[in-house]
C-alpha positions, 0 to 999 in steps of 0.5 A: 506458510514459506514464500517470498512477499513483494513490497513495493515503495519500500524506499521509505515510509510504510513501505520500508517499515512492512519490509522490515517488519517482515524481514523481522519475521523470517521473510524474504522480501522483494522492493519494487521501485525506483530508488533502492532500500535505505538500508541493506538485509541478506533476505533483502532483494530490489528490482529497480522499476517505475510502476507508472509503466504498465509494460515495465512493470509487467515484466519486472513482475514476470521475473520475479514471479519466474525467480521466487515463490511469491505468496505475499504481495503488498501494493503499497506504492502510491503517488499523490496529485493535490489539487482542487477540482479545478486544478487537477488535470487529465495528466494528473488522474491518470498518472494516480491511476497508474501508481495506485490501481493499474500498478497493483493490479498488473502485480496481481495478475502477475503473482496470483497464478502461483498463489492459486498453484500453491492454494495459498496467498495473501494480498494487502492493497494500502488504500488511504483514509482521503478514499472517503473524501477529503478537499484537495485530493481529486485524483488522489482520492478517487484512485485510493477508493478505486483501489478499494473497489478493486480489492472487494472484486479480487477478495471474490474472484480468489478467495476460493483458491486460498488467497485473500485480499484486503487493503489498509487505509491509513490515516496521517502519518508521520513519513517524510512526505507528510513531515515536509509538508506538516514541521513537526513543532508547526501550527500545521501539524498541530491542527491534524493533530487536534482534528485526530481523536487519539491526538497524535500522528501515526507512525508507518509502523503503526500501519505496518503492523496492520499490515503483517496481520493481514498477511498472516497465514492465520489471517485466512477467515478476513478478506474483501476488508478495508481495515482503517488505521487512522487514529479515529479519523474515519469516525470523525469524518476529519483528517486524512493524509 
């Protein structure tokens, strides 16, 4: 099926790795964010936007869907607020659900109508492994399992106009939000790698290739899914991001 998809937080990490895997596939990919692409594609296209503002998003969106045939959208861009129950703030969930669940859901709003025109679209939200509870990540963690209802109600609401939706939670993975926090060779690493049942790391191409699946045009039969690409960490209960 033709059409462009939107990634957002394509500036690095799992978001850059799903840009240039569908790029590898012939796609024209659209970045939403702040910051531009670390590298450059002749199918590469990027609209500078702060997904934490509901209005300026809307209208970047407004845009895009007005410029190009939108058919896939990944809502991959996400902030994390650590902290404890007693050291998260108001602020601080409210600026998680801005990023994680308001951001998608108003990109949605923004591309869905032409996917519903064309009886065909493919929606992919990156929730994360912590959804089902990890220590220090109050906000976080509750804006990605809202994330995760959101994606089950759209899957009903849509599904009949040809579009799925599905999201992937993934587990540790080697971005370099997770290599600053976790040196690679220090003992901090090493104890998330022995909690992990494949005992390594995943890579953003891991959960990128996830991903592609997902937006495959033979994918028609799974949505309403959250797909865990964790190493194991969801069965063990140990872990996270």
């Amino acid at each position: 099926m033709d059409g462009a998809a939107v990634v957002t937080g394509a500036s690095s990490g799992i978001g850059e790795a799903v840009a240039r895997q569908l790029l590898d596939s012939g796609r024209t990919v659209i970045t939403l964010q702040r910051r531009p692409p670390r590298f450059r594609h002749e199918r590469l296209l990027f609209y500078a936007v702060d997904l934490a503002d509901a209005e300026a998003a809307r209208k970047v969106a407004g845009d895009v869907a007005a410029g190009h045939a939108v058919r896939y959208l990944v809502n991959n861009a996400g902030v994390n607020r650590p902290g404890t129950l007693e050291q998260t703030t108001v602020e601080d969930l409210d600026y998680a659900m801005a990023v994680n669940v308001r951001a998608a859901m108003v990109l949605t709003q923004a591309f869905a109508p032409g996917m519903r025109a064309a009886g065909f679209g493919r929606i992919v939200n990156i929730s994360s492994r912590a959804a089902m509870g990890k220590t220090g990540r109050t906000a976080y963690s509750a804006a990605k399992a809202g994330l995760i209802g959101m994606t089950r109600t759209l899957c009903l609401e849509l599904a009949a106009s040809g579009i799925t939706v599905n999201a992937i939670a993934p587990g540790p993975v080697a971005t370099e939000l997770f290599d600053r926090g976790h040196p690679p060779g220090g003992e901090k690493r090493q104890r998330v790698i022995d909690s992990i049942p494949v005992k390594r790391v995943g890579t953003p191409e891991d959960v990128a290739r996830a991903v592609v699946f997902l937006l495959s045009p033979d994918s028609g039969y799974i949505t309403g899914q959250t797909l865990f690409v964790c190493g194991g960490t969801s069965v063990s209960g140990t872990g996270g991001d």
